[in-house]
N, C-alpha and C positions, 0 to 999 in steps of 0.2 A: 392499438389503432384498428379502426373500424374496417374492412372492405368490404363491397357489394360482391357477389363470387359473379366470375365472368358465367354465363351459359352457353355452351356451346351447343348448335344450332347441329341439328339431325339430318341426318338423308344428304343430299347435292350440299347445304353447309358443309359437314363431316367429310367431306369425301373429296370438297377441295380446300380443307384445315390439312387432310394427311396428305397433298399434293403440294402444296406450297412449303408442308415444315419441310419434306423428303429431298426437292428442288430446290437445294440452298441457293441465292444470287451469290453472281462472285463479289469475292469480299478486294475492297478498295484498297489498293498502298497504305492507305494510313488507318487499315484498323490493325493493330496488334496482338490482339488478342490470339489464342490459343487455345483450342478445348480439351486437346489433350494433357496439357499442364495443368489445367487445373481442377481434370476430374478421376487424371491417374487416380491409383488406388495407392495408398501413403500408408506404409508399415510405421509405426512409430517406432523407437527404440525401445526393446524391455530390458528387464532385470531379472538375474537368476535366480535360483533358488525362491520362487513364487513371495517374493517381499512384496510384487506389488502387481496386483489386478489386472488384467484385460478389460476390465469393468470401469476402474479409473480409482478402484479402491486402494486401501491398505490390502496386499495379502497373507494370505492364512499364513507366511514366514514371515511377515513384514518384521522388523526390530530397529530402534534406536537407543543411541547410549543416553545416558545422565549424567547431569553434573549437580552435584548441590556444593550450595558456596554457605562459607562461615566467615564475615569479615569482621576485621575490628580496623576503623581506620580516623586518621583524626585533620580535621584542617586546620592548619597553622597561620595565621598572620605576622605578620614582621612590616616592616619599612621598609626592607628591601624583595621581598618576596612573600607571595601565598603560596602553599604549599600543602599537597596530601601524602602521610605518609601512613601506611593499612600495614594488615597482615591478613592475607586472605586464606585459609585451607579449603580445598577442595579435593569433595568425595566422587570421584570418577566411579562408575559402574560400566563396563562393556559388556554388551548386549549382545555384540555382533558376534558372528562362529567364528571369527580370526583370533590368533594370539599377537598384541602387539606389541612391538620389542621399543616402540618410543611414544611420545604424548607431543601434540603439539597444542602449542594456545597462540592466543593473539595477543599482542602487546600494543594496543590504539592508539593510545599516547606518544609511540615512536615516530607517529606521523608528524609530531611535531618538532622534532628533532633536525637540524640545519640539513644535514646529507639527506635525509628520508627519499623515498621512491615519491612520494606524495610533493613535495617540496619541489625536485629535479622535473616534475612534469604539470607543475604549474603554470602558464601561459604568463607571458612577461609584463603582461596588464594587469593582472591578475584575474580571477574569477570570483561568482560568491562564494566560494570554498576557502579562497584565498590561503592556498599552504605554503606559507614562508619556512615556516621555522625559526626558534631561537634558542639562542644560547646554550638556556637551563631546559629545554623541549624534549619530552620523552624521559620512558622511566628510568630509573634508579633501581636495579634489579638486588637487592642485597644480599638474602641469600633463598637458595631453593632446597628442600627435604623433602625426601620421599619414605611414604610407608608401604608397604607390601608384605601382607601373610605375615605382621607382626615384626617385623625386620623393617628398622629406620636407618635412612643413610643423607648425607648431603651430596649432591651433585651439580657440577658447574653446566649450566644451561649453554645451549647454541642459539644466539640471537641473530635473526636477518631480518633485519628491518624491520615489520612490526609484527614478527610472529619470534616465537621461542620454542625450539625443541629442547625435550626432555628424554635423554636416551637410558633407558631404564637400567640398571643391574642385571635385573630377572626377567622375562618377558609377562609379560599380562596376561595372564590367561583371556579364555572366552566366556561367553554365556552366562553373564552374570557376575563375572571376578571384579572387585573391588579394588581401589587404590587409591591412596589420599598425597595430595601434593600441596606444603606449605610454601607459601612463598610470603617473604618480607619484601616493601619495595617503598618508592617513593616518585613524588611528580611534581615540577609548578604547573600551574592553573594558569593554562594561555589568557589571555586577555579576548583572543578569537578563536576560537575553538573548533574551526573550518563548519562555523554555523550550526556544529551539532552540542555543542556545549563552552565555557567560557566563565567571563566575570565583567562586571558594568558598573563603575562606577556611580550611584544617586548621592541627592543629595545629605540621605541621612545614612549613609554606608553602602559599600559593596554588594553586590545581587552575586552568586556565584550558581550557577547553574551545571553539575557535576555529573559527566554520564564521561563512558568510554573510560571505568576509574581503578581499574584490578585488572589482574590478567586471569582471563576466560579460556575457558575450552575451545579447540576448535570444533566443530564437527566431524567426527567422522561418521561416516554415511553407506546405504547399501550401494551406492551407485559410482562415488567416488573413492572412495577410502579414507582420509585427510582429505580434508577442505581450507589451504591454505593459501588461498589468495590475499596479499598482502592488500592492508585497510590505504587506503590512497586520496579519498576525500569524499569524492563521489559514491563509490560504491558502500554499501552500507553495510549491514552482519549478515549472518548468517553464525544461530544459537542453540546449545542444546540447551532444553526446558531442565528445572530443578527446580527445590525449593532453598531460598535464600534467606539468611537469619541476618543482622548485618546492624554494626552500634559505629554512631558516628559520632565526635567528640571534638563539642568546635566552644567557643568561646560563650560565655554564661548568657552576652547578649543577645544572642542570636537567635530566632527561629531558623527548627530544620525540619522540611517538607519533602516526604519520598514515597515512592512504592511501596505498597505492601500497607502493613497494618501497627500503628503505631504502637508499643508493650508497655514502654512506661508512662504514661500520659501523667501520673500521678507526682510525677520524680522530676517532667520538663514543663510540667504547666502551673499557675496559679490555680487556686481553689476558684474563681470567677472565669480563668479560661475552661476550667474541667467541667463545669456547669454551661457555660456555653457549649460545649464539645456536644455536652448531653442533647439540649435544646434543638441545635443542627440535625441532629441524628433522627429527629421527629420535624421536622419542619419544610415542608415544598419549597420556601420560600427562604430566599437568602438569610443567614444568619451571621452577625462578624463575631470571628474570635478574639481577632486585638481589630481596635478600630483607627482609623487613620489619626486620632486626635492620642492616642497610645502609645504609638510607634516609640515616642522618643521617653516616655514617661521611667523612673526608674520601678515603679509596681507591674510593670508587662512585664521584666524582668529582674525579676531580686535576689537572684541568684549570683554568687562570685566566682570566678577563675573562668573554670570548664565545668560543661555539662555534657552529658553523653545519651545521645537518644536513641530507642532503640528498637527498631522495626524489621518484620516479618513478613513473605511475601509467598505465597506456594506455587509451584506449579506455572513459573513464568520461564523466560529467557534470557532476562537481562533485569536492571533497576537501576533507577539515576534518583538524583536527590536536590534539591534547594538550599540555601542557606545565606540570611542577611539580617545584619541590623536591621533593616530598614520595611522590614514586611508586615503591609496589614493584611491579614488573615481573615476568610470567611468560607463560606462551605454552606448544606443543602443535602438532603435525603435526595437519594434516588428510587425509585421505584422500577423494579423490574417484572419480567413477565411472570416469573414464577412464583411471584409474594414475596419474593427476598428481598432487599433493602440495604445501600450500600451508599456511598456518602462521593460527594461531588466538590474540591475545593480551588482554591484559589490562591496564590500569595505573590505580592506585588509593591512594589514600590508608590508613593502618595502621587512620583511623576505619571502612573497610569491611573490611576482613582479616576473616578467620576462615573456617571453613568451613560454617557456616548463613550464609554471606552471600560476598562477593567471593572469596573462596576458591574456590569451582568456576566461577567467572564464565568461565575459559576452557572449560573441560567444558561448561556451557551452549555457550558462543559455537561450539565446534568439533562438538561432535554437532550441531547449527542445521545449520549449513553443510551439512555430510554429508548430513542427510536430505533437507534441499529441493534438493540437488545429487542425488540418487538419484531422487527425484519429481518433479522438476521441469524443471530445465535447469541444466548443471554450473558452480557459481561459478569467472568467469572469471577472475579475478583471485588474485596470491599470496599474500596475507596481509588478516587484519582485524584490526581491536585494537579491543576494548570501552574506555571511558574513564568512571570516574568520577567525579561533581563534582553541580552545581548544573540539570542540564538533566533532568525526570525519564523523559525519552525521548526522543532525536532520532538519526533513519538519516543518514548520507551513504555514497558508495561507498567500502567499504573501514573505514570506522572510524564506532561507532555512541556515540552516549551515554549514560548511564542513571545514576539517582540513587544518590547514595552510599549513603544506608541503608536500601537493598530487600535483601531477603532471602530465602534458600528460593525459594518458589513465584512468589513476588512479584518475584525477580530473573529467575528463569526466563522467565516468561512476558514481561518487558521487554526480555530480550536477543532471545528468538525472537522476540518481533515485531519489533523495530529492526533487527536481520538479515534478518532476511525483507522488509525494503522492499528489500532489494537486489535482491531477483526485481523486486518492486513499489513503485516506478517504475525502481531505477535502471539494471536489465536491459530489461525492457521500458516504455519512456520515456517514458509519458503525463503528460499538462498537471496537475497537482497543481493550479493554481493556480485550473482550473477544474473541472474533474472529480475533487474528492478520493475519491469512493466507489472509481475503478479502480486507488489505491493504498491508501487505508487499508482498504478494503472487500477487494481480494484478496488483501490480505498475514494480514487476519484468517481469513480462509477456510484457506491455507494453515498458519495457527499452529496450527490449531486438529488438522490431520493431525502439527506435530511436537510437540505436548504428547502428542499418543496416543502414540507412538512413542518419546520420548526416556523412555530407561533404564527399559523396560517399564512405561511408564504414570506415574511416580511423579508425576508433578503434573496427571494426566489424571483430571476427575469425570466417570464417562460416565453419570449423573443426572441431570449438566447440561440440561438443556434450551431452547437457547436461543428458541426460538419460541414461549416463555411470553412472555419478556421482550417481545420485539419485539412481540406482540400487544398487549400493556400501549401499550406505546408508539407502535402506531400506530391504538390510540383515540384521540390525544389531537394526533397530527402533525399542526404546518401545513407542512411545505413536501417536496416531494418529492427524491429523490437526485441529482436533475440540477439542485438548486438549486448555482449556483456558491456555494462557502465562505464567504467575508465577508458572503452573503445567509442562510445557514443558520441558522435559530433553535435547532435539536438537531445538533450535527454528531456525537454521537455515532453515529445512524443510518447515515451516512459508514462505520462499521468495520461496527455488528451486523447492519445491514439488509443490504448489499449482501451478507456473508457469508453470510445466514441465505437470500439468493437464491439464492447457486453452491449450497448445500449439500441446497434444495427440488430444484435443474435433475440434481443428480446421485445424489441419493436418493429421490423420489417421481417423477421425469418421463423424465427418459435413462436412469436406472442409470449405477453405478462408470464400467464399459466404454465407452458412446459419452461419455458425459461427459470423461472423461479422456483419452482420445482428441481430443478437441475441444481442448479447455484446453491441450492437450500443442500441437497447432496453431498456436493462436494465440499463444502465448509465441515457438514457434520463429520464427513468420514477421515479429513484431515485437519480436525480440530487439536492442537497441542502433538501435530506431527510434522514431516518434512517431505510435502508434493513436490514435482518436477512437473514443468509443462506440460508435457506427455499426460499424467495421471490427471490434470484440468482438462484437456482434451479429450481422453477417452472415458471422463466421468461425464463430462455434457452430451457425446455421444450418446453413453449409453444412459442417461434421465430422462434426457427428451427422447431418444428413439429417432434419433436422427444422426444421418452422417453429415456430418459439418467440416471435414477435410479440407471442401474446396473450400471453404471460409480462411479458416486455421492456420493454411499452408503459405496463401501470399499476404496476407494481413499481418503474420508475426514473422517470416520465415524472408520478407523481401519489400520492395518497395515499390512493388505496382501501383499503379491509380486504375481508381473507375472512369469510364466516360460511355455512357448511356444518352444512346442518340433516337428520337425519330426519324425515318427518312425518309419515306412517305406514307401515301393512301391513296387507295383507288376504291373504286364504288362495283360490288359487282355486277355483273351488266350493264356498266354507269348507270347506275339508277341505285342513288342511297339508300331507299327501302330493301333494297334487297340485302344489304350488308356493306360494310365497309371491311377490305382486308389490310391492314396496317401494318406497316415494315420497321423493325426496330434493329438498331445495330446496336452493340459489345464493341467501341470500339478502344478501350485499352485492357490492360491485361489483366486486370479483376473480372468477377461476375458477382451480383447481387440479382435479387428477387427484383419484381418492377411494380410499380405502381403508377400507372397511367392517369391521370384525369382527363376525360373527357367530355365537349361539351358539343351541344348540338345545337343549329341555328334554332330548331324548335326549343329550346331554351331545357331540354333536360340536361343533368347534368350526373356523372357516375363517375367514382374510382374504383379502377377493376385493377386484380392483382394475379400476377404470374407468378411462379415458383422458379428458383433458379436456373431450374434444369431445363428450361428453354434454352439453355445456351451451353446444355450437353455436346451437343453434336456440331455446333457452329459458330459464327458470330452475327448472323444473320438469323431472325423470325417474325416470321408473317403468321399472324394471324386473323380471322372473321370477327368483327366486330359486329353486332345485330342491332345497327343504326337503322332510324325509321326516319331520319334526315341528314341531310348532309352535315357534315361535321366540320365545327366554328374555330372550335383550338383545341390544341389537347397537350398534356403539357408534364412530364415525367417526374417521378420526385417531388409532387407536391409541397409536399409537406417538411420537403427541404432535412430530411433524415440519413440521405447519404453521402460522402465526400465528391459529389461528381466534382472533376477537375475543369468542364468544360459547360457549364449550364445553358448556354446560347442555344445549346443545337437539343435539349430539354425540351424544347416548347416547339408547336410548329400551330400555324393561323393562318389562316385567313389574312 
């Protein structure tokens, strides 16, 4: 955004600019504001032992643990139930200087289980999470072994709800010690998957959409130790990264589509799908691998019993999978900044075909990629697959979900944001579980640059305004964005607020340049690590070179609003040539930077712009405007980029 810079007038101007700022007017009953709240000096919380930066970086101790996973797990059909039953090992590595005497992982699947925490605190209408619970819900834990320094043993696990501790023989050493834990287990496959995974009946078979499917690591972390806050609906993971090998074994018919990178292509495809596989991997342009007139043919699939497919993923946090009779299959090269080249796909039931719907679903999915890989930081991994079914959005790395019958605009914008969490969380790793605004909140921020972008604009309204909305909305907010999720009474503020923040810090306060520059920072430094808002915070400080505190502190920290008033002007010497000095109030407990418009009877016209710290010392500023006529209207917020709660008193005319 452009400004004209205001110029501040010399000699008797200057000298009653520093008369007027010095000689605050008294401030009204009803302005609220504060300048000492919001321009205190704000210690953030650190961490010992130098893990992590004053700077916002990792530090020179920073460490986190590993998990790599090995699973073999197979889905089952019956008449009376779907079913996954796995065996998962997992190689634990601890990183951290502690020795730990126990393991905790998550058990996700518990959520669905009748008693669950998630279940008991469902609202009696239900919500879109909708956790009931039934019956068969939740795992089937069978048995657990452990290995350590060559000594294997079986131990009975302590389950609470949906987490399971592991209380070891021997303690785990630190810095590196190794430890492997087999677990056997089993699950039925909800019908609704509190939106984040499930199964959907079409017409030529089930769509089963498989995430939340093993039992995983928790985190342990330098800030908290165990990170066990039980899975509840809403709040989402929080993952250590590993690399995952993982064979899944479902019925001969069936295509199965997942993260990572497929091994056998040879062994689950026809000689005519492996040639198309070829073909996609060279081609911009949509290519099918089974085509919708296939689906039902017995040559897509000539294979008998079970088949076992079996894919490879590095260096991620998590991976979910697909699986249906009924999927027609296509895909598309991507093109990335680096020259490298990684593949875009799709698989979908005939009820979403066409092309106002599932039909461009890879064009969505691979322009996505491209552009937050150009703006952002380059998607590491070979391939994605969109999948859809019964979940109406859900990201994991590498393969996202989205509901079968979105369409147009409505599918676009489902794929770009469930792709785009792969920047946000699953590139840069933060705790979903407690802080959802540093992923639903930056992945919307980002969507919002690839809807401008993808295939010049066609589903971008640049109308839009979102700082109407969010004003609406935070007359009315009780809890602020650093409320944790399952305490949330609007988590929609989670995507529009924290978005509608990055997009004030890089259009009214940094500009494009330090802003982006900053952003570009903090991604690289916490690429495939685990930030805490704090290290966001004091990495934007220190990119741009800027203290942004008073931003930071009631934006995420509480629920102030802005209201940014004119409240007069006078002429000095009444005679407009001389200057206009112009009164603006701070009257609620935010501050933001200003941007005036002003217009003159003589028909000029300027937007001049203040920096925030006018409203250091008060909630009152007068300043000299260097009118050379009287002034027609003048009118705050132009451009309608901040949440004011109160825009009447915005404007003032004639």
């Amino acid at each position: 955004m452009q400004h004209s810079k205001l110029n501040y007038l010399l000699g008797a101007f200057g000298l009653l600019l520093l008369s007027t700022a010095v000689s605050a007017q008294t401030k009204s009953d009803s302005v609220k504001y504060d300048h000492n709240e919001i321009f205190a000096p704000t210690p953030w919380p650190v961490t010992g032992d130098g893990t992590r930066s004053a700077s916002g970086q990792p530090g020179e101790h920073y460490w986190q643990n590993r998990a790599d996973y090995l699973i073999k797990a197979s889905l089952n059909e019956t008449a009376q139930d779907t079913s996954i039953t796995g065996e998962v090992t997992i190689s634990y590595t601890n990183n951290s200087p502690d020795q730990l005497d126990h393991l905790w992982l998550q058990l996700d699947q518990n959520l669905f289980k009748p008693d669950s925490r998630g279940a008991a605190t469902t609202p009696i209408g239900g919500d879109r999470f909708d956790v009931k619970g039934f019956s068969r819900g939740g795992y089937h834990i069978e048995s657990v072994q452990v290995t350590y320094k060559g000594n294997t043993y079986k131990t009975d696990p302590v389950i609470s709800d949906a987490r399971m501790q592991i209380r070891l023989n021997t303690p785990m050493g630190a810095k590196g010690e190794k430890i492997q834990v087999k677990i056997n287990y089993s699950f039925s496959i909800p019908f609704y998957g509190a939106d984040r995974m499930g199964r959907k009946k079409f017409k030529q078979g089930y769509v089963y959409e498989i995430a939340e499917w093993y039992p995983r690591m928790c985190v342990y972390d330098d800030v908290e130790g165990w990170n066990t806050l039980p899975y509840m609906g809403l709040g989402e993971f929080y993952c250590e990264y590993g690399d995952y090998d993982y064979y899944i074994t479902a019925p001969a018919s069936m295509t199965v589509v997942g993260s990572g990178d497929l091994q056998n292509a040879s062994e689950v495809l026809t000689k005519t799908q492996q040639n198309r596989m070829e073909e996609m991997r060279k081609s911009d342009k949509t290519v099918m691998l089974i085509t919708p007139e296939e689906v039902d043919q017995a040559a897509t699939h000539p294979f008998k019993g079970t088949l076992t497919w079996h894919y490879k993923m590095q260096n991620t946090r998590d991976i979910a999978w697909g699986a249906s009779n009924a999927f027609i299959w296509d895909g598309a090269k991507v093109n990335l900044p680096s020259g490298r080249k990684c593949i875009a796909m799709s698989a979908y039931p005939a009820e979403s075909s066409g092309v106002d719907s599932w039909g461009r679903s890879t064009e969505y999915l691979k322009n996505s990629i491209e552009i937050y890989s150009g703006k952002y930081f380059e998607y590491p991994w070979n391939s994605a697959v969109n999948v859809s079914g019964v979940a109406l959005g859900m990201e994991y790395p590498g393969t996202i979900f989205c509901l079968s019958n979105l369409k147009k605009g409505g599918l676009f914008g489902d794929i770009t944001h469930e792709i785009g969490h792969n920047w946000f969380p699953m590139i840069v790793g933060s705790n979903e579980r407690k802080y959802m605004w540093m992923d639903e909140g930056f992945n919307t921020f980002i969507n919002e640059y690839s809807t401008e972008k993808f295939n010049n604009g066609e589903y971008f309204n640049s109308k839009a305004r979102p700082a109407n909305g969010i004003a609406a909305f935070m007359r009315k907010a009780k809890d602020p964005l650093m409320t944790p999720s399952e305490a949330q009474n609007d988590y929609g503020q989670y995507y529009n607020k924290t978005a509608l923040g990055l997009d004030m810090l890089r259009n009214v306060v940094l500009g494009p340049d330090r802003f982006d520059y900053a952003f570009h920072e903090y991604i690289k430094h916490w690429a495939f690590k685990h930030p805490l808002p704090y290290d966001f915070f004091r990495a934007m400080n220190d990119a741009a070179g800027e203290d942004l505190n008073w931003f930071f502190k009631p934006w995420f920290f509480t629920t102030y609003k802005l209201d940014q008033a004119v409240e007069s002007v006078k002429y000095v010497k009444d005679n407009a040539a001389n200057g206009a000095m112009i009164t603006l109030v701070n009257k609620e407990k935010m501050a933001m930077p200003v941007d005036l418009k002003i217009t003159q009877v003589n028909g000029k016209t300027e937007t001049i712009h203040l920096p925030v710290n006018i409203w250091q010392r008060d909630s009152v500023w007068t300043f000299i405007y260097p009118s050379t006529s009287e002034i027609q209207s003048m009118e705050l917020d132009p451009d309608r980029q901040l949440p004011d709660v109160d825009r009447k008193n915005n404007v003032w005319g004639k």
